[in-house]
Every structure is written in C-alpha cells, then in structure tokens.
C-alpha positions as CSV (number, residue, x, y, z in Angstrom):
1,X,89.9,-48.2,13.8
2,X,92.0,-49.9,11.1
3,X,91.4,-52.4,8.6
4,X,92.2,-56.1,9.5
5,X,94.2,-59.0,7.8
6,X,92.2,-62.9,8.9
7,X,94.1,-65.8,7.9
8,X,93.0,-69.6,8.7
9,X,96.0,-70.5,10.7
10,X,96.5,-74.8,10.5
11,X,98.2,-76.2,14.2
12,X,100.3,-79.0,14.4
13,X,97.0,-81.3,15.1
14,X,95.8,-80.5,11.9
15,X,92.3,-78.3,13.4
16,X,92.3,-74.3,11.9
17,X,92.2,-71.4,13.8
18,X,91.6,-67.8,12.5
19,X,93.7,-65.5,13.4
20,X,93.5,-61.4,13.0
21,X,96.2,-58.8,12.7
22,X,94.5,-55.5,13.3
23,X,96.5,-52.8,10.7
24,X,96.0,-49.2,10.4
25,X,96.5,-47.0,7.5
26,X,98.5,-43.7,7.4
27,X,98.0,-41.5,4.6
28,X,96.5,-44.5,2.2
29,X,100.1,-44.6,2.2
30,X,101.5,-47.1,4.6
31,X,100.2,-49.8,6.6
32,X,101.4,-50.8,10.2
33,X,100.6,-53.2,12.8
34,X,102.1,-55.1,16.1
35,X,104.1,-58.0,15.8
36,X,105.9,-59.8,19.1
37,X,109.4,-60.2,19.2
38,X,111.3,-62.3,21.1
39,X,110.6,-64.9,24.4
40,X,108.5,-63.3,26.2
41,X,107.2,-61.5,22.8
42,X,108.2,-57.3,22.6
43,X,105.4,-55.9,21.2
44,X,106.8,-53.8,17.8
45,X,104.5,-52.0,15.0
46,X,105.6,-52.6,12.2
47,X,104.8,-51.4,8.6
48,X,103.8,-54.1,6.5
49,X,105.2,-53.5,2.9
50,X,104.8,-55.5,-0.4
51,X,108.1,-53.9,-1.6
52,X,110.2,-54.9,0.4
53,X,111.6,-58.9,1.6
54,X,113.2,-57.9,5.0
55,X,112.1,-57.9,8.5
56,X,114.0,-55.1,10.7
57,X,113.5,-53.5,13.5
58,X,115.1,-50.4,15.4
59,X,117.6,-51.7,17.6
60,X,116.7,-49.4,20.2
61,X,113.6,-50.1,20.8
62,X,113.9,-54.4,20.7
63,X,116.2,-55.3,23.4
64,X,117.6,-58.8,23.0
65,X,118.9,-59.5,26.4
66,X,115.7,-59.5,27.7
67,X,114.6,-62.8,25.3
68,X,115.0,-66.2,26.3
69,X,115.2,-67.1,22.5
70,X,116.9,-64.1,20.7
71,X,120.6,-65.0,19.1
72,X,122.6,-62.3,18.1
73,X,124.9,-62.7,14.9
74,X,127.4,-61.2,13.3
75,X,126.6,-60.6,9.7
76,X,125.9,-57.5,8.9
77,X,123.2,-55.5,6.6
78,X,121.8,-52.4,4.6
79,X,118.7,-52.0,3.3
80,X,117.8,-49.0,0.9
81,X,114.4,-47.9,0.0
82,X,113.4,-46.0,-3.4
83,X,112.6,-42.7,-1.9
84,X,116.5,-42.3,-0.3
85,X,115.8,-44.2,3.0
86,X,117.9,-47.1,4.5
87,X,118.9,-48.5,7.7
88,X,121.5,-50.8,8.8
89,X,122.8,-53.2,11.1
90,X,123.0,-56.3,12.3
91,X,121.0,-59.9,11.7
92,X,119.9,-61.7,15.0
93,X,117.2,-64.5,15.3
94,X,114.4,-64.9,17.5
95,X,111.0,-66.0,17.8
96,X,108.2,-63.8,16.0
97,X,104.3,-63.9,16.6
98,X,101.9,-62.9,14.0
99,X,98.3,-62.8,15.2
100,X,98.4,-66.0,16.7
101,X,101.4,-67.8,14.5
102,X,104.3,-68.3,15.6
103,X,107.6,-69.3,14.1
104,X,110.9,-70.0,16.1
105,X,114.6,-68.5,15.1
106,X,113.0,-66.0,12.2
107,X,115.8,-63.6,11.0
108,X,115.4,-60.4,11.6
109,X,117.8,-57.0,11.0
110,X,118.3,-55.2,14.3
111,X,118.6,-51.5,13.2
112,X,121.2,-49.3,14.3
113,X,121.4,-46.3,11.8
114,X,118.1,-45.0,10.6
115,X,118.5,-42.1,8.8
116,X,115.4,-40.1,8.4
117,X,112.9,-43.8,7.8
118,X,110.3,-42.7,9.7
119,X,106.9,-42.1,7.8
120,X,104.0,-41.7,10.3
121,X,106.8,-41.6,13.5
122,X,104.9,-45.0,15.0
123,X,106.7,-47.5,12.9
124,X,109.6,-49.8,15.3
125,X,110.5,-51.4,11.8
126,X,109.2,-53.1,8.7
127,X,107.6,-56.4,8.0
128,X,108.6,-56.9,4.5
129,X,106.1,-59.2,2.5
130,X,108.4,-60.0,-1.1
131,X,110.2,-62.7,-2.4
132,X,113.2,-63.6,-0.8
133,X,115.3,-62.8,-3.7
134,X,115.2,-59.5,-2.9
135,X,116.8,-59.6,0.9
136,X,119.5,-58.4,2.1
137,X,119.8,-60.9,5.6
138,X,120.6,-63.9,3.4
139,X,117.9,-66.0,5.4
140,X,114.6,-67.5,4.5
141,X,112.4,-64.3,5.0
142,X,109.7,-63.8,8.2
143,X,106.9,-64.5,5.8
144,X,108.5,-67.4,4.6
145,X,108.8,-68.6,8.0
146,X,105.5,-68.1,9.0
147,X,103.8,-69.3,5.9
148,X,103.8,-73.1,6.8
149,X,101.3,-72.1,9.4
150,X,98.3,-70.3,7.2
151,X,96.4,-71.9,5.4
C-alpha cells in the first residue's frame, strides 16, 4: 500500500471529478506511480520528482507503433541528474493519462541510453513536476499540460 495523490479534476461541462493516483514510496527516497501512454494508453510507472521538469520514458519499454496518437520527432535530448545519472534520446508526442486526466500531444523524451538511472529497478521513466525553465524537450512540460484540468 502506498500513499495517494486526489485532485478535483474540472471536465469540459464544467462538473468536478476526483481523481486518485495511487504512488508508492521506495526508501522515503523516491516516489513512483503508473501513468498511460499513448492511444490505447501503455501503462508506465513512473517516479514522480519535484527536481526535475521532464517527462521521459525508456524507449524500450513504450513502443510507439503501437499508438494511434504517438508522433515521433526529431529533436534530440539529455537530461542529467545531480547524483551522475542521465539519459538521452529523442522527443515524441502522445497522449498521457493521469488518474483520470487526460491531455492530447504531451511531449515526452523517449529514452534510449540510460546509464545506471534505475533506483528501485520498477521505474519505466520520470514524471518531472518543475518549472519548465528547467527542461531540456523545449515544450510546455506534462504538468503543464495537464494542469488546465485540476482544479
């Protein structure tokens, strides 16, 4: 059992709906929970991290050609965390779910090089939760995108 994240989601018609993204702790250290990716959605766990703006996933594990809504692109990026991580790739779009929000064409990296990233060896990629400032895909981030639809 983890803890849980409820936000009032707000739909199109204006009438709220609560919506719960169940998140589990590893080593008070790290917090990860599923995300869908994609049309039909690809379930990922993700971590969830304050420090960081970008939303990646490992290219292995997400396959595009199986989404109806996924568009690859060629820009490429590189993300590198404090402790001597990174990953790179490439940016693609698709559609991500949250809970129950959903946002359409929401940049994402698609790993390809990982290095040594994993942490708890359950984590397909990282949600970050910062400012936009701070990203390397040089696109409105996937909180960004989601954020018109909480309340």
């Amino acid at each position: 059992r983890g803890n849980t994240i409820t936000r009032h989601v707000r739909r199109r018609h204006g009438r709220r709906l609560r919506t719960t993204i169940p998140i589990t702790a590893c080593n008070d250290a790290v917090y990860y929970g599923d995300v869908l990716l994609g049309t039909p959605g690809q379930r990922l766990q993700v971590i969830f991290d304050t420090g960081s703006a970008d939303f990646w996933v490992n290219g292995q594990l997400f396959d595009g050609t199986q989404s109806a809504s996924y568009i690859p692109d060629t820009l490429t990026f590189s993300v590198h965390y404090s402790d001597g991580d990174g990953v790179s790739g490439f940016r693609a779009f698709d559609t991500l779910t949250a809970g129950s929000v959903t946002a359409p064409s929401v940049a994402f990296g698609e790993a390809e090089a990982m290095g040594n990233f994993y942490v708890c060896g359950a984590e397909d990629g990282v949600f970050g939760l910062a400012f936009r400032a701070i990203s390397r895909l040089n696109a409105p981030t996937a909180f960004e995108m989601l954020a018109p639809y909480l309340d």
